[in-house]
C-alpha positions as CSV (number, residue, x, y, z in Angstrom):
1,X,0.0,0.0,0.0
2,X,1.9,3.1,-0.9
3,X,1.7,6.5,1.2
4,X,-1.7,8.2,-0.5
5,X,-3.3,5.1,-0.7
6,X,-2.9,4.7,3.2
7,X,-3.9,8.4,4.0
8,X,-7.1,8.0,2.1
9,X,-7.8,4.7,3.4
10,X,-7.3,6.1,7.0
11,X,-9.4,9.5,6.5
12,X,-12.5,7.1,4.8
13,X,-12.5,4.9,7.6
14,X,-12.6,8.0,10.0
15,X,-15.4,9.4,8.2
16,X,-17.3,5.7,7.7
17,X,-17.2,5.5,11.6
18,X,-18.5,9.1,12.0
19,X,-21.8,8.5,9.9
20,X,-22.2,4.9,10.9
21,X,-22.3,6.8,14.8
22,X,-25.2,8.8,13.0
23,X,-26.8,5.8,12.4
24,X,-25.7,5.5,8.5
25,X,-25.3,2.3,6.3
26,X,-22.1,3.3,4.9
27,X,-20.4,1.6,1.9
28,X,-16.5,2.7,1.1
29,X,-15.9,2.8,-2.4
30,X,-12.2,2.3,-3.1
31,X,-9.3,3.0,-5.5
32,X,-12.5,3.0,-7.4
33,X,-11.4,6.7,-9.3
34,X,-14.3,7.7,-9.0
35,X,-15.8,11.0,-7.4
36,X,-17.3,9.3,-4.6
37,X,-15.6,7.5,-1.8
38,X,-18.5,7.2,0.6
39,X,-21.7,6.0,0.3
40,X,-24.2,6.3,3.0
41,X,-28.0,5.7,3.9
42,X,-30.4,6.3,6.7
43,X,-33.6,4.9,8.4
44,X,-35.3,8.0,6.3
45,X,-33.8,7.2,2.7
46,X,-31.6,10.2,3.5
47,X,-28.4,9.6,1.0
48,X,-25.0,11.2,1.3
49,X,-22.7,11.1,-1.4
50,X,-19.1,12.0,0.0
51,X,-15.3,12.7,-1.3
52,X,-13.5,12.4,1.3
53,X,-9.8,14.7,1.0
54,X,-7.6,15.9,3.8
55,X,-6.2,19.3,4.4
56,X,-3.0,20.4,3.6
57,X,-1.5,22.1,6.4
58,X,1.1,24.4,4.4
59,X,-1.9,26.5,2.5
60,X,-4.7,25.4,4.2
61,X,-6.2,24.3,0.6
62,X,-8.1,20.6,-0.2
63,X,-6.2,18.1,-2.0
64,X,-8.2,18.1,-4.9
65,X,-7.4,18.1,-8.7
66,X,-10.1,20.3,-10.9
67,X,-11.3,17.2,-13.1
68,X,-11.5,15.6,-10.1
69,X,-13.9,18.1,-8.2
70,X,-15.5,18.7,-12.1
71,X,-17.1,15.5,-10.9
72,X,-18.5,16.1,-8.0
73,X,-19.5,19.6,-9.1
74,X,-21.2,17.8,-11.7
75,X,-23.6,15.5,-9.4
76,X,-24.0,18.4,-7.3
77,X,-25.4,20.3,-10.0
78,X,-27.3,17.1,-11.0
79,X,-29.1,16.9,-7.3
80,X,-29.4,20.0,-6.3
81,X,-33.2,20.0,-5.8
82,X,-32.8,16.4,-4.8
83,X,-34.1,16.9,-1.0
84,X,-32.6,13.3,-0.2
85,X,-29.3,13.4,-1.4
86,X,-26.6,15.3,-0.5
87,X,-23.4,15.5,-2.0
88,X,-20.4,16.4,0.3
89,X,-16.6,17.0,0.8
90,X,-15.0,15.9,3.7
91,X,-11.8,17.7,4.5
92,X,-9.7,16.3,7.4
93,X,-7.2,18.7,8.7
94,X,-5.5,16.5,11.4
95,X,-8.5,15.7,13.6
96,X,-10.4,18.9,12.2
97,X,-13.2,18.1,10.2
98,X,-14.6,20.6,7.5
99,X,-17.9,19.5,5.6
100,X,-18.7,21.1,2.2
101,X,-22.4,20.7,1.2
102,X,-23.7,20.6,-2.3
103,X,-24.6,24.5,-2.0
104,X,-21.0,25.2,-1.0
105,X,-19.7,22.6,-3.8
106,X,-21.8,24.8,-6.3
107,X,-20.6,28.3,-5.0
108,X,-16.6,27.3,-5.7
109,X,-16.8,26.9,-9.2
């Protein structure tokens, strides 16, 4: 398992715990290059469609490449009346945890 590989893995597992204490059926998806590393459903049919990235400590910015957040930008745009589903960013500085909602995903570009 080389360096990335093992961050990711560890900051999916972080968040997989988080939502499955919210009482989410969570699903990881991964090395599966696709925009969405975490899949999780509620008692409600309430869907969350995350990426999760980790801070970078230097510049404060999300490691995130643009074709890479195209996507997700993409299925946010797609759901964005979609009361069920939300698409989200998860960005882990250290321990700190900074959600991005769909709203917020659509504001960046």
């Amino acid at each position: 398992m080389n360096k990335p590989y093992k961050i990711g893995y560890y900051y999916e597992r972080k968040a997989k715990k988080i939502l499955e204490k919210e009482g989410y059926l969570v699903w990881r998806s991964p090395a599966s290059k696709s925009p969405i590393d975490i899949i999780a459903i509620n008692d409600k049919g309430h869907v969350k469609l995350i990426q999760v990235k980790r801070k970078n400590y230097n510049i404060n910015g999300l490691y995130i490449n643009k074709k890479d957040f195209l996507k997700i930008y993409e299925l946010a745009k797609k759901f964005q009346n979609a009361d069920n589903v939300d698409i989200e960013i998860w960005a882990f500085l250290g321990n700190r945890l900074e959600k991005y909602n769909k709203k917020d995903i659509l504001a960046m570009f």
